[in-house]
N, C-alpha and C positions, 0 to 999 in steps of 0.2 A: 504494500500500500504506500502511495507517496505522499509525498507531505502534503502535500493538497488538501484531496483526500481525507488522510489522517487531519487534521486542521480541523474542517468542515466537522466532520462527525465528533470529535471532542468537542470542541466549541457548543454544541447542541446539545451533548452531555453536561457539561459542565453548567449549559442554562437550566437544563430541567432539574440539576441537584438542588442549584442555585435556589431554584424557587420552591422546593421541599423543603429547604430550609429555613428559608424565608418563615412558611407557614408552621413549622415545626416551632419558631419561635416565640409565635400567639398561644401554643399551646401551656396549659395551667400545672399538669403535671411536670415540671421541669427537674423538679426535685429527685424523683426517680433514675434506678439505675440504668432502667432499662431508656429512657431517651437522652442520659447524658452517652451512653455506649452507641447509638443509634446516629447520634448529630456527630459523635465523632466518625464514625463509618464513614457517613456524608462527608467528613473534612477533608479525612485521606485519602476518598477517590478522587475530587475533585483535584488535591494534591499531584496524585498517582495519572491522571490525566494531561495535567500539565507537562508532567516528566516524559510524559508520552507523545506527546508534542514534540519535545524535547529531543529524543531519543529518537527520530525522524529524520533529523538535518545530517543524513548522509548522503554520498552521492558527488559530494562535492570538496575540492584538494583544501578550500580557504581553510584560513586559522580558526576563525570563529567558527563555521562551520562543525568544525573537527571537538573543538572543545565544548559548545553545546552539546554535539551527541556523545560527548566522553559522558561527562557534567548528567543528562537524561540518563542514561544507561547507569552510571555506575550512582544516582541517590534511588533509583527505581529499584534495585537488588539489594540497597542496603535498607530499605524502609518496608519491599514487599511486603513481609511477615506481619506488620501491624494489622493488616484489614482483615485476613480469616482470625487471626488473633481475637480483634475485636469480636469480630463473628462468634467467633466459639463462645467468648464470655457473654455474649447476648443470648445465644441459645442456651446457655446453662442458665441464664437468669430466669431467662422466659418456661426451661423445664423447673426447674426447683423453686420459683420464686421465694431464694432467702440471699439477701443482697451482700449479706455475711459471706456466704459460703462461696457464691460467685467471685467477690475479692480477695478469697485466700487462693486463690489460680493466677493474680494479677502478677506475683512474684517470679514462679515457674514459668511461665509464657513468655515474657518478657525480658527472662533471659535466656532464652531460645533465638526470643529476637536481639538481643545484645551479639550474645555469639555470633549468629549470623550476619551482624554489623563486621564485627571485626574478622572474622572470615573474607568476607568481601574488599574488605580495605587490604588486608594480607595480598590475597592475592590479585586484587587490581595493581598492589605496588610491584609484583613478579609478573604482572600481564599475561597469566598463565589461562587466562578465562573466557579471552576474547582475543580475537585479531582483525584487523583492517589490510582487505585484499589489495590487489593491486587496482579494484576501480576505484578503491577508498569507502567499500561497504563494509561497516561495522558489522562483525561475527559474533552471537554471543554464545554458542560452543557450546560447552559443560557448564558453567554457571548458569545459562537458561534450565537448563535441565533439572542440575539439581534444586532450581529455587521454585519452577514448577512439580515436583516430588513433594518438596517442603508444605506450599500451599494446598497442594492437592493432600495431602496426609491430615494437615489439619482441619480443612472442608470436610471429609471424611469421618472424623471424630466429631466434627460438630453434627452431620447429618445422623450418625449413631445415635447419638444420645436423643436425636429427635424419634428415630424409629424404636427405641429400646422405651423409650417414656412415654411415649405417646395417647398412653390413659392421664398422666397426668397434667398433658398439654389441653390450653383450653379449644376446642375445639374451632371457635374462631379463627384462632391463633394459627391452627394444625398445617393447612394447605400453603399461606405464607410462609412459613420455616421449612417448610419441604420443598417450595420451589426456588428458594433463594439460590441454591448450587446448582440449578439446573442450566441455566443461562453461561454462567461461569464454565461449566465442564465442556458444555457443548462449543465453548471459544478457545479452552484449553484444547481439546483434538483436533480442531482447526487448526490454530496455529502449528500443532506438532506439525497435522500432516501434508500444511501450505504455509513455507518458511516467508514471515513477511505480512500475515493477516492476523495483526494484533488487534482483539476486539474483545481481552478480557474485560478489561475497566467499564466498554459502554456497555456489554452483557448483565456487568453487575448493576448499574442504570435502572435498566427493567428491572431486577430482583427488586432493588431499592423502592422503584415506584410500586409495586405489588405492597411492599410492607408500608408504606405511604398509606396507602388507599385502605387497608386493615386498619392499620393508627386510625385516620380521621373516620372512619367506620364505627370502631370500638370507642372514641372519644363522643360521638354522636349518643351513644346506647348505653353508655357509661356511667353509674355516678360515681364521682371523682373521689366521695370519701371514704368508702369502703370495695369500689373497682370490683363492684359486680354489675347485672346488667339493671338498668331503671325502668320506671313505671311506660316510658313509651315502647321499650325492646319490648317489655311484658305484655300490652296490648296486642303488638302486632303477632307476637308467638304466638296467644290465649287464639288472636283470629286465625292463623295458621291450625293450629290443632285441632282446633273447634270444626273446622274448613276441610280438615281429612279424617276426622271421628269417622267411623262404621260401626256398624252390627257388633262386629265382631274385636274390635281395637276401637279402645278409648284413653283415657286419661284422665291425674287424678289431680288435684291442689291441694296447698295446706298453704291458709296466708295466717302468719304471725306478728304479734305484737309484743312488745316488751314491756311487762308489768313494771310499774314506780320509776318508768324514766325520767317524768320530769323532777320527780326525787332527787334521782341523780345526778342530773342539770342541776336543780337548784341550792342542794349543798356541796358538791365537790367544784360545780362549775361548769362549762360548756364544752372542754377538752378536754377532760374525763368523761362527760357523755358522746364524744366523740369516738375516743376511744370504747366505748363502750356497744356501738353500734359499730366499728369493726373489729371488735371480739368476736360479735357475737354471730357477721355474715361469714365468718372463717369458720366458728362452731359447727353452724347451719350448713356451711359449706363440706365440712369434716365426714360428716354423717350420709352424704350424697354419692352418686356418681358421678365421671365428668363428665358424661350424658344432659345428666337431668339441668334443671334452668332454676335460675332463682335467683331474683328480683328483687331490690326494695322497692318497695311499694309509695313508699314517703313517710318522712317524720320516721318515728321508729316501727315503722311496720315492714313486712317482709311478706315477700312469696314464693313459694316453692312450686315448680310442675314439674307432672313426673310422668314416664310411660309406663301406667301403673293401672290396671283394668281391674282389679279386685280389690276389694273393702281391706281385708286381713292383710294383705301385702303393704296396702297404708298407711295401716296402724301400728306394725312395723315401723316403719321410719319416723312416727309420729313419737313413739314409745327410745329407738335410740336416741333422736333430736335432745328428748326430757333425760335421758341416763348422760349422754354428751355435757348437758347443760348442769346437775348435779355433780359429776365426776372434775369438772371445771370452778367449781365455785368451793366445793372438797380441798383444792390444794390453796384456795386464799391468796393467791396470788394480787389479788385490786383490792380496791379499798371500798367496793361496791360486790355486790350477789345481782347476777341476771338470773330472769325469773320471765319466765313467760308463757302466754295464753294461746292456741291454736284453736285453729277452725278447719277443718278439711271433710273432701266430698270428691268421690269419682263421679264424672262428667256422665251424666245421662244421655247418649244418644238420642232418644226415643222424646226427651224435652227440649228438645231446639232450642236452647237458652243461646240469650246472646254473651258476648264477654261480659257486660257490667250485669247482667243478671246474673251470672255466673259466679263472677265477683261477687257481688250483693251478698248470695246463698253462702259463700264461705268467711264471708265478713259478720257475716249476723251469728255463725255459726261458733268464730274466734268469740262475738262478744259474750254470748253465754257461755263458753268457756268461761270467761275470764271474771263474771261472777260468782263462775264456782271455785275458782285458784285464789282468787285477791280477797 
């Protein structure tokens, strides 16, 4: 590919990151691991793009010429390793979600890529890794190789852990992280098997814009302070299932409240009752599959759906939700006890109910619970 060419399509690259980022920076979750690891991805391609640029200007005897593509070439092999790097501790994040445990890989990684710095500089100062033909086109030999090995091994590990977890990926999440490498692989056997069609970095582009389009998806249906899904995701699902019920497959609800929250608002404060409603979507969450759905509803109320067609099978879940919620409040951890009142009911085919009737039947259903608990 000539410079041209290569130009054109970076430059187009580099606008479309441009503006992912752009918009990644309205975003309210900033504080998280997972979009501080995300906007750096975006920094170093954009980076890794430029160098690619860079790493173009062959072809031709001049000075400058010669030292730009030394200059592209030799910071694109010593910085490669940072972007699957990234990648991998994004995907451990997004499987394990414990930001702890993702940061203790920051050390080991990172000096994989240290090494492979000073590797590179070794033998860039031996020239043992590239050479310049007699039309003055830069070769880049065995160091292409082994630095494609390197990223491809860790793409690899990152795609692992996606396939080996993947009950505990959120299913949104699931198709994103599995198409990330795909775009990347498919420009890596290119390049192997047509020396000169570098099209890793804009391949990863697309990946980028796929988890783009998740993000602002997931931010839509989102609520930000316990990052399950909200009362609008929950209508549309309730219309969905309602929408393919049968005869023979239904589904079941149980929408919850939490007994003496505003209790706990008003003597501990609003940040312990904070905390206190994402205790408690994690508990709810604890007890589920990563199938099933569940929604705050608003204020401290919650709702669970489940593809669950028998009474006895949801009274189960209704019965570990309350043992979860005892077994939690047992080891005293807060300076508050969550407590709370349920309402649950499989869906009746045969009464067309709509969602807010539907709603209604398991909300009325919580409330007389919750004068027999309180």
């Amino acid at each position: 590919m000539n410079l041209g060419n290569n130009l054109i399509i970076n430059i187009y690259s580099i606008a479309i990151l441009t503006v992912i980022c752009i918009h990644c920076l309205k975003q309210e979750e900033k504080s998280s691991l997972k979009y501080k690891l995300y906007m750096k991805m975006l920094q170093v391609t954009i980076v890794m793009l430029v160098l690619d640029i860079f790493s173009r200007f062959d072809g031709n005897p001049s000075t400058i010429y010669l030292f730009i593509n030394h200059f592209g070439n030799f910071m694109t092999f010593m910085i490669n390793l940072i972007l699957p790097t990234l990648w991998l501790l994004y995907v451990h994040d997004q499987v394990f979600q414990e930001e702890e445990k993702t940061k203790r890989l920051y050390r080991p990684l990172f000096a994989i890529n240290f090494i492979n710095a000073v590797i590179v500089v070794v033998m860039q100062f031996y020239q043992k890794f590239y050479y310049i033909d007699s039309d003055n086109i830069y070769h880049r030999a065995q160091l292409f190789l082994i630095s494609v090995l390197i990223v491809v091994i860790f793409m690899l590990v990152a795609f692992f852990l996606i396939v080996v977890n993947r009950k505990k990926i959120e299913k949104k999440h699931y198709f994103s992280l599995m198409f990330f490498s795909v775009p990347p692989f498919i420009s890596i056997m290119l390049q192997i098997a047509f020396y000169g069609t570098s099209l890793i970095y804009n391949s990863v582009v697309l990946s980028f814009l796929i988890i783009f389009l998740n993000i602002q998806n997931h931010n839509i249906y989102t609520d930000h302070l316990t990052g399950i899904n909200n009362r609008k995701k929950l209508e549309l699902y309730l219309k969905e299932k309602i929408r393919t019920t049968t005869v023979n497959k239904t589904f079941s609800a149980i929408m919850i409240d939490l007994n003496d929250f505003k209790y706990i608002n008003d003597t501990f404060g609003h940040n312990i009752g904070d905390d206190a409603l994402e205790v408690s979507a994690k508990l709810f969450k604890s007890c589920l599959k990563s199938t099933d759905f569940i929604a705050r509803f608003g204020g401290d109320e919650f709702c669970i759906v489940l593809d669950m067609s028998d009474r006895s099978g949801l009274e189960k879940i209704v019965c570990r939700i309350n043992r979860t919620i005892k077994e939690y409040n047992e080891l005293g951890g807060k300076s508050y006890k969550i407590a709370v009142s349920m309402g649950f009911a499989v869906y009746d085919y045969h009464s067309f109910m709509t969602v807010k009737e539907f709603q209604k039947k398991i909300d009325i259903l919580m409330y007389e619970n919750k004068k027999v608990t309180v």
